[in-house]
C-alpha positions as CSV (number, residue, x, y, z in Angstrom):
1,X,36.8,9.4,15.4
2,X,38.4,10.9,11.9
3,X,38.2,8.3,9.7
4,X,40.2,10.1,6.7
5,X,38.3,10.8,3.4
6,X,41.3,10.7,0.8
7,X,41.3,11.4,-2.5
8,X,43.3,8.9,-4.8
9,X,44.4,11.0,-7.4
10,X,45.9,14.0,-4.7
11,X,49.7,13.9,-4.0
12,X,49.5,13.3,-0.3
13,X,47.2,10.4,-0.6
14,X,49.5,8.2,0.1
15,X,50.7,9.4,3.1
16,X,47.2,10.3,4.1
17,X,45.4,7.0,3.4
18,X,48.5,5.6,5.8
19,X,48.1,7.8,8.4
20,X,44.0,7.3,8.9
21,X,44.9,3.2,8.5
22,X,47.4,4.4,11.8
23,X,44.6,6.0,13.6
24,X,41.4,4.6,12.8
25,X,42.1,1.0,11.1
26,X,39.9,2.7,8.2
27,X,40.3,5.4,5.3
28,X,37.5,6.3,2.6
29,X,38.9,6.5,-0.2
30,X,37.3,8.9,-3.9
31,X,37.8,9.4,-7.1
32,X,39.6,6.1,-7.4
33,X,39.5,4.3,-10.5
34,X,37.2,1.3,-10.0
35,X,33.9,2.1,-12.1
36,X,31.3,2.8,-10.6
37,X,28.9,1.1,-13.2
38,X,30.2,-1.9,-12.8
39,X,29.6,-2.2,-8.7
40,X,26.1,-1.1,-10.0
41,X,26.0,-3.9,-12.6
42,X,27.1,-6.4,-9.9
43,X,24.5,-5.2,-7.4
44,X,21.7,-5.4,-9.8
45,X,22.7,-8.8,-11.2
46,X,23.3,-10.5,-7.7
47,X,20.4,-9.4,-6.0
48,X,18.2,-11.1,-9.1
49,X,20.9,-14.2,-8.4
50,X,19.7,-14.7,-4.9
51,X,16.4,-14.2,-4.9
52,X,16.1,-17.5,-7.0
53,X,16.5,-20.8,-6.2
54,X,19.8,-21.4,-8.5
55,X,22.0,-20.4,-6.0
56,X,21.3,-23.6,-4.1
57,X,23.1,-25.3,-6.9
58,X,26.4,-23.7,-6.2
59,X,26.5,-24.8,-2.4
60,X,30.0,-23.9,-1.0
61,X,33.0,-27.1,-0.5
62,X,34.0,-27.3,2.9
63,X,37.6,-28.0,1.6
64,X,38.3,-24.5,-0.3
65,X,35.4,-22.3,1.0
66,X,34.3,-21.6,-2.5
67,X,30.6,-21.1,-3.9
68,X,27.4,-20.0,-1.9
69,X,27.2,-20.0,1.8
70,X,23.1,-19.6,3.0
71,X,21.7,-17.6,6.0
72,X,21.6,-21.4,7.9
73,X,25.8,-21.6,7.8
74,X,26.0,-17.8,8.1
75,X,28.9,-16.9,10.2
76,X,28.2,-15.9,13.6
77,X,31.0,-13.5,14.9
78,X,33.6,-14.4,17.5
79,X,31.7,-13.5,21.3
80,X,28.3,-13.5,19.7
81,X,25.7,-16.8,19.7
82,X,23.3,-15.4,16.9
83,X,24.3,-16.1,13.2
84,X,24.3,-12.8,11.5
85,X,21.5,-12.0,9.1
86,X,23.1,-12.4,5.2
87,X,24.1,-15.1,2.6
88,X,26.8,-14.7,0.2
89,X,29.2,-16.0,-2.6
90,X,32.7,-16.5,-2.6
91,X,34.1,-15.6,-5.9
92,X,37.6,-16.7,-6.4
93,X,39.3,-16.5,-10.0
94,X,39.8,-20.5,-10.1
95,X,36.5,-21.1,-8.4
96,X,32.7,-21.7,-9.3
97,X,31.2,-19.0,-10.7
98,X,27.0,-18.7,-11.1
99,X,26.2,-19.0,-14.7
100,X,22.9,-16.7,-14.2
101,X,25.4,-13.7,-13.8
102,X,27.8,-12.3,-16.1
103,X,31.4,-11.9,-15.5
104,X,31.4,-9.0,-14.2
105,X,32.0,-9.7,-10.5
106,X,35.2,-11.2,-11.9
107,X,36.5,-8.2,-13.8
108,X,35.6,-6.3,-10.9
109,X,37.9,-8.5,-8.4
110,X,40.7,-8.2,-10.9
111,X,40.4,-4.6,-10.7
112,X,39.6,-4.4,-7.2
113,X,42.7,-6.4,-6.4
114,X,45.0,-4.3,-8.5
115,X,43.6,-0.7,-6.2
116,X,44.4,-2.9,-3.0
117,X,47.6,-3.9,-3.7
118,X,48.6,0.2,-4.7
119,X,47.1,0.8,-1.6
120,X,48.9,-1.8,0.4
121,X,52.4,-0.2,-1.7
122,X,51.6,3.4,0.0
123,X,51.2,1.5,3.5
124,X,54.9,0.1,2.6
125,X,56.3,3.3,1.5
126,X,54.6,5.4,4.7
127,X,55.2,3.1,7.2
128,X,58.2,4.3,9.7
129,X,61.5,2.3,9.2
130,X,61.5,0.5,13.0
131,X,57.7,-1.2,11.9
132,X,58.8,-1.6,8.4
133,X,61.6,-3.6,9.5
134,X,58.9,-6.2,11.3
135,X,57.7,-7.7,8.2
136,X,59.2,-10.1,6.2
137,X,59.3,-9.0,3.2
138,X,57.5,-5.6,1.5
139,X,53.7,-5.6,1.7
140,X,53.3,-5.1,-1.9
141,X,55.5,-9.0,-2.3
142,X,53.5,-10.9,0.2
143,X,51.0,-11.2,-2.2
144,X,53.0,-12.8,-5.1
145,X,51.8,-16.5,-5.5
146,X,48.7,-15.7,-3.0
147,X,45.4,-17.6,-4.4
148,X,43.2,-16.7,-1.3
149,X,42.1,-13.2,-2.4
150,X,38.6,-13.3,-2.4
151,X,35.6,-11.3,-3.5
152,X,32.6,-12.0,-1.2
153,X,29.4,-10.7,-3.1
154,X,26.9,-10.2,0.2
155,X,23.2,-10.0,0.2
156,X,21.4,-9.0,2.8
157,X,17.7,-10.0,2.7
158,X,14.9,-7.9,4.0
159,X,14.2,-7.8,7.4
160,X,10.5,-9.1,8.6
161,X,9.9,-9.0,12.2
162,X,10.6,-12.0,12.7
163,X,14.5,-12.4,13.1
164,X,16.0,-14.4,15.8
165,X,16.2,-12.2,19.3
166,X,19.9,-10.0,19.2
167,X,20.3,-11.2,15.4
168,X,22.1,-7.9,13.1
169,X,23.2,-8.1,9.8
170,X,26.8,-8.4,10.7
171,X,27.4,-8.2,14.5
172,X,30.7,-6.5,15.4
173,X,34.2,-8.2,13.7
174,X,37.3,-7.9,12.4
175,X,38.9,-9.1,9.4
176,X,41.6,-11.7,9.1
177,X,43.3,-10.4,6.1
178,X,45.6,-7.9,5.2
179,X,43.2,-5.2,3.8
180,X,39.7,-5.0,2.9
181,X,38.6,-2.7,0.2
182,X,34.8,-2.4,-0.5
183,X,32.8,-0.3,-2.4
184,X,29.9,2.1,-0.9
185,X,27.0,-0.1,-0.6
186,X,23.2,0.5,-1.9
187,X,22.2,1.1,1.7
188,X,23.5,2.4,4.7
189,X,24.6,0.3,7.3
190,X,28.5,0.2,8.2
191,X,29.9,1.3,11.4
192,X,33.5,1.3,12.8
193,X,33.7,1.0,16.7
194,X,36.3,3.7,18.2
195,X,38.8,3.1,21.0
196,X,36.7,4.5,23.7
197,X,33.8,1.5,22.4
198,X,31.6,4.2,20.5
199,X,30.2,3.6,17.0
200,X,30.7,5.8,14.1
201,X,28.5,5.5,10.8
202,X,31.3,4.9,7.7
203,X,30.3,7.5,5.0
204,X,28.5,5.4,1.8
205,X,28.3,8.0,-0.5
206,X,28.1,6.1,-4.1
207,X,31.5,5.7,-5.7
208,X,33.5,5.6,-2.6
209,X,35.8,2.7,-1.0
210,X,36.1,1.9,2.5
211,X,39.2,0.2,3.4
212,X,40.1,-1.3,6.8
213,X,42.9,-3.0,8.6
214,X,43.0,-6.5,9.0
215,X,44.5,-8.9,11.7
216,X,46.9,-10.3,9.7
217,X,48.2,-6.7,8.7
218,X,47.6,-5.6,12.6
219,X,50.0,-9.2,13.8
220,X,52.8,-8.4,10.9
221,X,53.0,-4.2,12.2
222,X,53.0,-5.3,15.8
223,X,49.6,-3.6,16.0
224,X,50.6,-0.4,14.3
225,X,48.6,-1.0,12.2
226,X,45.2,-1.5,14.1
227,X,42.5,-4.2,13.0
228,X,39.2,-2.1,13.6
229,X,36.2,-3.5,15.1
230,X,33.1,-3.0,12.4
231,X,29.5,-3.9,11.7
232,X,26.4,-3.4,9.9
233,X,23.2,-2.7,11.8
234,X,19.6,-3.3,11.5
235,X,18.0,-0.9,9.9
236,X,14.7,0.3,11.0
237,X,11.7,1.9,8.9
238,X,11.0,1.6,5.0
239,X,14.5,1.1,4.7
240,X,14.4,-2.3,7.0
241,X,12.2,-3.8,4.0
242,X,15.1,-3.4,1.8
243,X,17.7,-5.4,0.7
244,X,21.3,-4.7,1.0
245,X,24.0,-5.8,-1.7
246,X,27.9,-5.1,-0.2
247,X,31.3,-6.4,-2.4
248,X,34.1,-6.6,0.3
249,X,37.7,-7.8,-1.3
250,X,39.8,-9.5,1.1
251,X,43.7,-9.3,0.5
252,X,45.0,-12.3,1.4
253,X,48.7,-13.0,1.5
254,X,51.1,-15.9,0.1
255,X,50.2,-19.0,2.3
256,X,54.2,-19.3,3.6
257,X,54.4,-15.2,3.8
258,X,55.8,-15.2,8.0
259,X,53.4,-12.4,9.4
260,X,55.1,-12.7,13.3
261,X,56.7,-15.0,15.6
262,X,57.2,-17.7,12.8
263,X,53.2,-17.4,12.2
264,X,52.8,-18.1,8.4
265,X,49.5,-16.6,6.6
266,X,48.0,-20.1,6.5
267,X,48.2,-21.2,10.0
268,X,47.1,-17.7,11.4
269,X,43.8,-18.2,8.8
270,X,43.7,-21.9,9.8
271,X,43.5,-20.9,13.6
272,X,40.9,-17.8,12.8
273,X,38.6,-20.2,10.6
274,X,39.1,-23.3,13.8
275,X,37.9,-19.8,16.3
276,X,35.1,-19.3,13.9
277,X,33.7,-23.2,13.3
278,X,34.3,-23.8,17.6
279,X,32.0,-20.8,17.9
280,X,29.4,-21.8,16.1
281,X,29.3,-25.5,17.7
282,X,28.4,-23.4,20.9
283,X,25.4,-24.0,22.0
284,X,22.8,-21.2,21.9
């Protein structure tokens, strides 16, 4: 599987990021212009955030998804009966925010957002004429008005022995939104699943972006654009006593932005998030 390594600054990036989105549902993306500090700022700051007690305090609302979600509401991925191993915060620019950090996971989002939404202009501008003609309106537009873009800061504790049988970090998914941009994490971990059903690791070197497909990008293309099955393993050996910090962005379009078939953004997340609450009523 060739998952492209693209360099933001070269002149066939564009085309290039586009073309491994085509093939894989993922690109790696350097010398971009997120800092790098500033990942490493939000790492150290949110790993010292959930090892205390104060996250409790920011308990996520049912009604907008917003605030901390713990490892006993941890989602537990569509075919699987096992929650996956992580807790997490949803950052949104109108939301709660933890007073124990500083604002740098928001500065980072704004940013973040900025890099997707060039990156979703190059899919635009490389996509072939009879797919481009599918969605509508421009990539780049569906996000005007959008307030669902969301920064998930991820923390994924140490692993002890002890785990529930068949329980991973993140068992295998795909995303609901348009694109996904995340930064390399502080451990390994990531793998993309290729058409034949084998697993590739996703390079983590510090400073890169991985960016994926998501279903509502794969739904508006007419699956051109495929939305990639990932996950992160278990590690094993010193590194299994380790945490892991991840910062995925999720571009999320305008609520009444069509995607297919007279699907609008908010009822194709409304069905995904109904798929993902019926799955974990299941019993186990």
């Amino acid at each position: 599987m060739n998952v492209d390594v693209v360099d933001f600054g070269a002149s066939d990036a564009p085309a290039a990021f586009t073309r491994s989105l085509r093939e894989t549902g993922f690109a790696v993306v350097m010398n971009h212009p997120l800092p790098h500090g500033l990942v490493q700022q939000i790492y150290d700051e949110w790993q010292a955030f959930f090892e205390t007690d104060a996250k409790y305090a920011y308990r996520y609302s049912d009604d907008n998804q917003n605030g901390y979600f713990g490892p006993d509401v941890s989602e537990t991925a569509k075919g699987n009966t096992v929650r996956d191993l992580k807790e997490f915060f949803h950052v949104y620019p109108w939301g709660r925010y933890p007073a124990e950090v500083s604002d740098a996971a928001l500065r980072y989002a704004e940013q973040a957002k900025a890099i997707a939404s060039t990156l979703l202009g190059w899919v635009q501008d490389n996509t072939p004429a009879d797919i481009a003609a599918r969605f509508s309106r421009p990539l780049p537009q569906m996000m005007d008005g959008s307030t669902r873009t969301l920064l998930r800061v991820l923390h994924y504790p140490p692993l002890h022995g002890d785990e529930p049988a068949d329980a991973v970090r993140a068992a295998a998914h795909e995303d609901i939104n348009l694109l996904t941009v995340l930064p390399a994490s502080n451990e390994a971990g990531l793998q993309v699943r290729d058409l034949a059903g084998g697993w590739h690791d996703v390079p983590c070197d510090f400073g890169s972006l991985a960016v994926n497909c998501g279903d509502m990008l794969a739904l508006a293309s007419g699956h051109h654009y495929p939305s990639t099955t990932h996950r992160v393993c278990n590690p094993t050996g010193p590194a299994a006593l380790r945490s892991r910090l991840s910062l995925p962005l999720f571009l999320h379009p305008s609520d009444d932005v069509v995607l297919a078939q007279g699907r609008t953004a908010f009822s194709f997340l409304q069905e995904r998030i109904a798929e993902l609450r019926s799955q974990d009523l299941k019993p186990t």
